[in-house]
N, C-alpha and C positions, 0 to 999 in steps of 0.2 A: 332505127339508128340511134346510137347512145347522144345523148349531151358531148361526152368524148370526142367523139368523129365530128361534133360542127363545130366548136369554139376555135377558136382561135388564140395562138400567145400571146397574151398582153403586156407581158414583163420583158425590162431589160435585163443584159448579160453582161454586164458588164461587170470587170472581179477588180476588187479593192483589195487597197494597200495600206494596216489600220498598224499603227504602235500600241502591243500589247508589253507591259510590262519593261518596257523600254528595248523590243526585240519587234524585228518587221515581221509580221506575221501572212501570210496571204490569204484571202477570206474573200467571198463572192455569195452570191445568194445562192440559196437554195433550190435544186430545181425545178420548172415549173410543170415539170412531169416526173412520176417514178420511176419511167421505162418501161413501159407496155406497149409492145408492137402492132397492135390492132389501136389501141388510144394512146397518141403520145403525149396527150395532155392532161392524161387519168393519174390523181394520186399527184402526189410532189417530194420533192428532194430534199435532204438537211435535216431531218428531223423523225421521229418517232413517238404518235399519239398512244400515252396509256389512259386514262380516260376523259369521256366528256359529260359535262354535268348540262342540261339543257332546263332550263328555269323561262317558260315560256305561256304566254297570254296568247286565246284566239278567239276571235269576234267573228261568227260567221254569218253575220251581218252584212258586211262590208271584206270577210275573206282577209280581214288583218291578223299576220302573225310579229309579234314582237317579244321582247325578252332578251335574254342573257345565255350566251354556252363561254362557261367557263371549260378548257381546253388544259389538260398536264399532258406535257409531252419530255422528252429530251432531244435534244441537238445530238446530230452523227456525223456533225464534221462542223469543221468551221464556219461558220457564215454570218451574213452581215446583216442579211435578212429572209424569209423565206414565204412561201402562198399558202394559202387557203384557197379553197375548192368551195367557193358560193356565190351564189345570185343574186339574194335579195340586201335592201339596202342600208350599210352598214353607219351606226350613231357615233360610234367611238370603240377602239380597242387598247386595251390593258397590257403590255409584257412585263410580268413579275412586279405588277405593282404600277407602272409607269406608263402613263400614256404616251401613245406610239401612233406616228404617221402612218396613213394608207391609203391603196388607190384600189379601186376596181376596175377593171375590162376583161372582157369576154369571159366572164365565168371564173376569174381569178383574183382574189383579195390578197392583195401584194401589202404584206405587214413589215415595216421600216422601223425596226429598235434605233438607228442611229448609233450602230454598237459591235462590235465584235463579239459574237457569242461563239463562246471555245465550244468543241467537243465534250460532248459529256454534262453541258449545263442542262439543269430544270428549268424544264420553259411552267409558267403559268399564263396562258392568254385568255383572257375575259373580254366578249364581242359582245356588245350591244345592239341590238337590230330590230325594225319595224319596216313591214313591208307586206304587198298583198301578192300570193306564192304566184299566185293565179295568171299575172299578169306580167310574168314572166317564160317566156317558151323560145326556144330555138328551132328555126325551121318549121314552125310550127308545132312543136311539140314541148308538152310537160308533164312533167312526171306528178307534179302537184294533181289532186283532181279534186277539185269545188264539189259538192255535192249540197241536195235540195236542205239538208241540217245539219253539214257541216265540210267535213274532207277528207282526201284518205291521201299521205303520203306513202305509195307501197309504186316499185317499178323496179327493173335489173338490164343493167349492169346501172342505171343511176336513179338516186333519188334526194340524196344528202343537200346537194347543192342549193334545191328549191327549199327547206326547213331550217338547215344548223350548216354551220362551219366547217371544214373536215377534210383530212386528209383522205381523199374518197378513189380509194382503192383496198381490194382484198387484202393485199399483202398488208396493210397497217391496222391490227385489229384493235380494238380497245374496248373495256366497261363502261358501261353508260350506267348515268341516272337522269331518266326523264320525270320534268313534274310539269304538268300544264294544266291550266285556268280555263274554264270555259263556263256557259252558262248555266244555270242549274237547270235539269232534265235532259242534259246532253251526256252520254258519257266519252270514257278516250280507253283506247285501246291500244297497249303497245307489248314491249319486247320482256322476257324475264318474270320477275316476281309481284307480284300487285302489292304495294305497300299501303295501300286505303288512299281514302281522301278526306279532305279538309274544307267543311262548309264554310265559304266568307262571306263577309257582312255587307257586300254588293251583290249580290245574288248569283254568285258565280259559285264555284267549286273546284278547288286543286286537285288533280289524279295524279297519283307518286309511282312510280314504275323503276323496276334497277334492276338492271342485267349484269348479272356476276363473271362470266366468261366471253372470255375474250370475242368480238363481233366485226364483221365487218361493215363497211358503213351504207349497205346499200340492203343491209338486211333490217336496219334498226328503221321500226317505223312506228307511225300514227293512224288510226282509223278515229275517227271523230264523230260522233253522231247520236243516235238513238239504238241500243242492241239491248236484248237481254241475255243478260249476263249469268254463268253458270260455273259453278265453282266447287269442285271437289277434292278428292287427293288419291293420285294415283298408287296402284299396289306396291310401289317402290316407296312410296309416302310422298313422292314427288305431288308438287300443288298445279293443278291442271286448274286451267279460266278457256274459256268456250265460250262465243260469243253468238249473236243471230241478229240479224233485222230484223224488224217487228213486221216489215214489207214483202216477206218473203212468199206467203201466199200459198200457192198448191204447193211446192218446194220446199215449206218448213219443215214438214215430217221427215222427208228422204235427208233433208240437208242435216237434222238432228239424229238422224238414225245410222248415219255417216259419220258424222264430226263426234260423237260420243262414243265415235269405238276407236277412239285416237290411243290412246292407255291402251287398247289390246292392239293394237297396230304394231306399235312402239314398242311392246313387251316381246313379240314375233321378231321384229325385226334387231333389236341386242342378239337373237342367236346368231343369227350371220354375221352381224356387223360389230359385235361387243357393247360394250357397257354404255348407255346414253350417254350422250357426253355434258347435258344440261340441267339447268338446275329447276325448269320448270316444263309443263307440257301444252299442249290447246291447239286450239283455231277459231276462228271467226268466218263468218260468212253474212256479205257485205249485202245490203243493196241490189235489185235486178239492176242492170245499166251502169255500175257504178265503176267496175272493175272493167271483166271481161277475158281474164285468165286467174289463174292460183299460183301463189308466192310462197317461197321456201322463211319469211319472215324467222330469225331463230326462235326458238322455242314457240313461233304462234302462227303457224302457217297461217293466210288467208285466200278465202277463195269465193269468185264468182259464183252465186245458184244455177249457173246456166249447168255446172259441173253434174246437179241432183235433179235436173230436167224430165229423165228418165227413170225417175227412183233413186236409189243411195246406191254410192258409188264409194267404194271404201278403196280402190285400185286410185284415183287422186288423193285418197290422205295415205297412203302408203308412198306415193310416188313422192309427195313433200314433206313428209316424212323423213325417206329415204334420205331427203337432202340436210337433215340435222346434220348426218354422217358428214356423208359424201356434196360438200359446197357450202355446212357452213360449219363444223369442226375442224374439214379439212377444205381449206379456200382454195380459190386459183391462183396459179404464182402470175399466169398472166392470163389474159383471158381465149386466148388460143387453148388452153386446158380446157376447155368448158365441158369435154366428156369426161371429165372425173365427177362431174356434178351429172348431168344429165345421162348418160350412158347408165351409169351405176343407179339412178332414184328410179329410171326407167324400168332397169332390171329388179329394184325393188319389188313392182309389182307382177312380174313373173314369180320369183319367191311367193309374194302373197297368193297368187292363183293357185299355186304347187298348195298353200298349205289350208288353204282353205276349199282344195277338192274341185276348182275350178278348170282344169286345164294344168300341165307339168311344163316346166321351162324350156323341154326341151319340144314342147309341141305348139305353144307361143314363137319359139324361134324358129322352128321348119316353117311356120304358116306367115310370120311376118316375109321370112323370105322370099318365099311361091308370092304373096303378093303383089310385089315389085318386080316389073318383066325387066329383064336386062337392058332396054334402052331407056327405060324410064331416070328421068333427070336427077332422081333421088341417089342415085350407083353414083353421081357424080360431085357428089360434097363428101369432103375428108372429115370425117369427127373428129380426127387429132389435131389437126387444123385446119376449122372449117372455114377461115376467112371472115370479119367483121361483116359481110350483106351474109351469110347463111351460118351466123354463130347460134341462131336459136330456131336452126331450121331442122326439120321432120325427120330427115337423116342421124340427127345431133342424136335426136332421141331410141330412131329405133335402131338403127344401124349400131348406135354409141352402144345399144341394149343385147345386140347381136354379136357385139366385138367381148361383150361379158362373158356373155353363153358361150364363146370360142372357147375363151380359156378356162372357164370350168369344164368344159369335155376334155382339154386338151390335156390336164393337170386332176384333172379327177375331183372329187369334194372333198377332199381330208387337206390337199394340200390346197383345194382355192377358196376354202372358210379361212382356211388358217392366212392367207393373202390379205384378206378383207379385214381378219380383226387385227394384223400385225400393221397393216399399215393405218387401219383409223387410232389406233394408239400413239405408232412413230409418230404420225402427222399431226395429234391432234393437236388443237387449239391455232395451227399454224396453216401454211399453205403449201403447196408443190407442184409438179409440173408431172405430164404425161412418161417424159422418158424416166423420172423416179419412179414413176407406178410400175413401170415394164422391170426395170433393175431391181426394183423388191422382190416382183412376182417372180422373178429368176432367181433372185437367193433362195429364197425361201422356196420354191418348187426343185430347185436343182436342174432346174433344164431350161433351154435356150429358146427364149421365146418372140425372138428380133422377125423370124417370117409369119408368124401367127397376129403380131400387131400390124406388120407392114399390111399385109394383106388387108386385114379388117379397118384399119385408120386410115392408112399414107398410100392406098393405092386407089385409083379411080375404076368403077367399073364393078361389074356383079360377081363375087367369089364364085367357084366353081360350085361351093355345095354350100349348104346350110351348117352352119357348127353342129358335128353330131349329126346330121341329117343327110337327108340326099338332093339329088341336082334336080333342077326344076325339071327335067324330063320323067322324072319317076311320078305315080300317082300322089298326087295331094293331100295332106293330111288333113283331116278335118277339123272345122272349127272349134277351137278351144272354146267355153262355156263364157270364158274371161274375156275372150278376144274384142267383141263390142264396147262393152264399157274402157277397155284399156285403149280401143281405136277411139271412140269415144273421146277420152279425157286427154290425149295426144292431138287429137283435133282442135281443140280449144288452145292448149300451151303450145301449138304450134304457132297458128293465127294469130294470136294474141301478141307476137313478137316479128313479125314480119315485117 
């Protein structure tokens, strides 16, 4: 369950009445939601984040995070004041220079300019804050996660609220520059291009990190701690950072032998999906215990060892991979989309099996189906909208991967490549909803695709046949080569969000 789904509004509503220019003008705050129907309190109203600069110290000692996130946004309507989206406990904040009243509850930093902000202005808000992430949870739960030398801020649909400021939802995406301070022999890991670090004369060390393309705020993170760090340059010239715990143990080999073939991953997957859409590549792989699933982080996936348990597993960096595309070039408008992200990274790694000679997509999709007997409970979550309790349930995944496989049998490869790379262009950098993915796939195929999604998204209950396949009364195809490691790595990101 999100942060979302437990807070509660803490802000008034009440709309003012201000003389601007010697004309009555009408002005209220901001919302304290963006309009997300699974979280109505995710994201907030009045305004538009272009980036955040996060200038931040951590002591993991005692688990203190403090610093400064300078915030450029603009105003999209009139208002008198509007929220931020965070937890931890705030020193003073800045609008355009001027200190400015505010209150916190429930997870909402209510910023009070005393001011009518028209339409159209440049906000600059500069927060000052110190606070320990840790010791903050809802319901029992946080997304922060303490660890034995340091932390890792990494979790979905939230994480922002426990680190930085934020309008913390997909649809507001924005450029980051993170620099944070930690001890010397510690390193940080995060989002974009490594811009080095700066040894200071306290024995700490700044690490500079800048993400060029546009993010959303639940993908921007921190891993903090001890890794060895690896660094080369992909055949696009792109700059790949690959990280590892030094903890990793029998799992080092498989988890390097995995995580180093991200650059051929990623070079595979531009055919289907078009031109990467980032400016840098990688991944990290954390601590036994630390985690406990793998994260679509942008350009640096990070993932549990539990993933290379069994050897290397290249069908998980395919699958988070996949989600450069598909959930963070192209976000969700609300998070009932969620099989534009998972349905699609899923069927990444069928693509992968196909091409690496493991099993064909369409023999991954016969055998997912035969698995699931028709009264099994799985037939009974909608991937199009699977509901806030089953948004990151096992359905989401393979079903969301089955609803793929539909409509490339249905539309054939010439027209369902040309699908995938027209809409990761329309959409990129931006967001969308399930029924623009159906309306593209209809332009651009020429044919009418309204009972081919019903069936696979919005209907409960086990289609008659397999996309391309036959009904579960015909003999059983046999096990794809892939099938294990893809059941496998679906088992872990399934759990891991339950």
């Amino acid at each position: 369950m999100s942060l979302r789904a437990k807070l509660t509004l803490g802000t008034a509503t009440a709309v003012s009445l201000l003389l601007v220019a010697g004309t009555a003008v009408a002005a209220g705050p901001g919302a304290p939601g963006i309009g997300d129907p699974y979280y109505p309190n995710a994201g907030n109203g009045g305004y538009d984040v272009s980036h955040y600069d996060l200038r931040l110290n951590y002591q993991p000692a005692d688990d203190r995070l403090s610093g400064t996130a300078t915030i450029l946004a603009k105003t999209t309507q009139d208002i008198t004041r509007f929220n931020l989206d965070f937890l931890l406990k705030v020193n003073s904040i800045r609008v355009n220079n001027k200190v400015v009243a505010f209150s916190q509850q429930g997870g909402e930093l209510v910023v009070d300019p005393r001011a009518n902000l028209r339409k159209g202005t440049d906000l600059t808000v500069v927060v000052t804050y110190s606070d320990v992430p840790s010791s903050h949870s809802v319901d029992g739960f946080t997304a922060w996660k303490r660890t034995a030398d340091g932390a890792l801020a990494i979790n979905e649909p939230d994480v922002a609220p426990w680190w930085f400021p934020s309008n913390n939802h997909p649809r507001d995406k924005a450029t980051y520059d993170v620099s944070l301070s930690v001890p010397d022999g510690l390193e940080v890991l995060s989002n974009g291009l490594f811009l080095g670090t700066t040894k200071l004369v306290n024995g700490r060390t700044w690490w500079r990190w800048r993400s060029l393309k546009p993010q959303a705020s639940y993908l921007a993170f921190v891993a903090i701690g001890q890794f060895d760090i690896r660094q080369s340059t992909a055949p696009g010239g792109r700059p790949v950072v690959n990280a590892y715990s030094p903890t990793l143990g029998d799992d080092d080999a498989a988890a390097r032998a995995s995580i180093e073939r991200t650059s051929e991953v990623v070079e595979f997957l531009e055919e289907s999906f078009g031109p990467y859409p980032f400016e840098a590549e990688g991944g990290v792989v954390v601590a036994p215990g630390q985690l406990g699933f793998a994260l679509e982080n942008q350009t640096r996936s990070t993932y549990d060892p539990a993933f290379f348990r069994r050897g290397a597993n290249t069908y998980v960096v395919a699958h988070e991979n996949g989600h450069q595309w598909f959930g963070d070039s192209v976000s969700v408008h609300n998070w009932r989309d969620i099989w534009l992200n998972e349905g699609f990274a899923s069927y990444a790694e069928f693509l992968w099996s196909e091409h690496v000679g493991e099993g064909t997509a369409q023999e991954n999709a016969q055998y997912t189906y035969d698995l699931y007997p028709a009264d099994n409970p799985f037939w009974q979550v909608l991937p199009g909208d699977p509901g806030v309790d089953h948004q990151f349930d096992g359905a989401v995944y393979d079903r969301g991967a089955l609803a793929v496989h539909a409509l490339r049998v249905e539309v054939g490869d010439d027209a369902f490549f040309a699908i995938l790379k027209k809409w990761t262009q329309a959409k990129r950098y931006g967001d969308a909803t399930v029924e623009e993915f159906i309306a593209l796939a209809e332009r651009v195929s020429g044919e009418q695709l309204d009972d081919l999604f019903r069936v696979w998204l919005f209907t409960k209950g086990k289609p008659a046949a397999a996309p391309g396949g036959a009904a579960l009364a015909t003999a059983s195809v046999a096990e794809p080569k892939s099938f294990q490691k893809i059941r496998e790595t679906h088992a872990l990101l399934d759990r891991s969000r339950r």
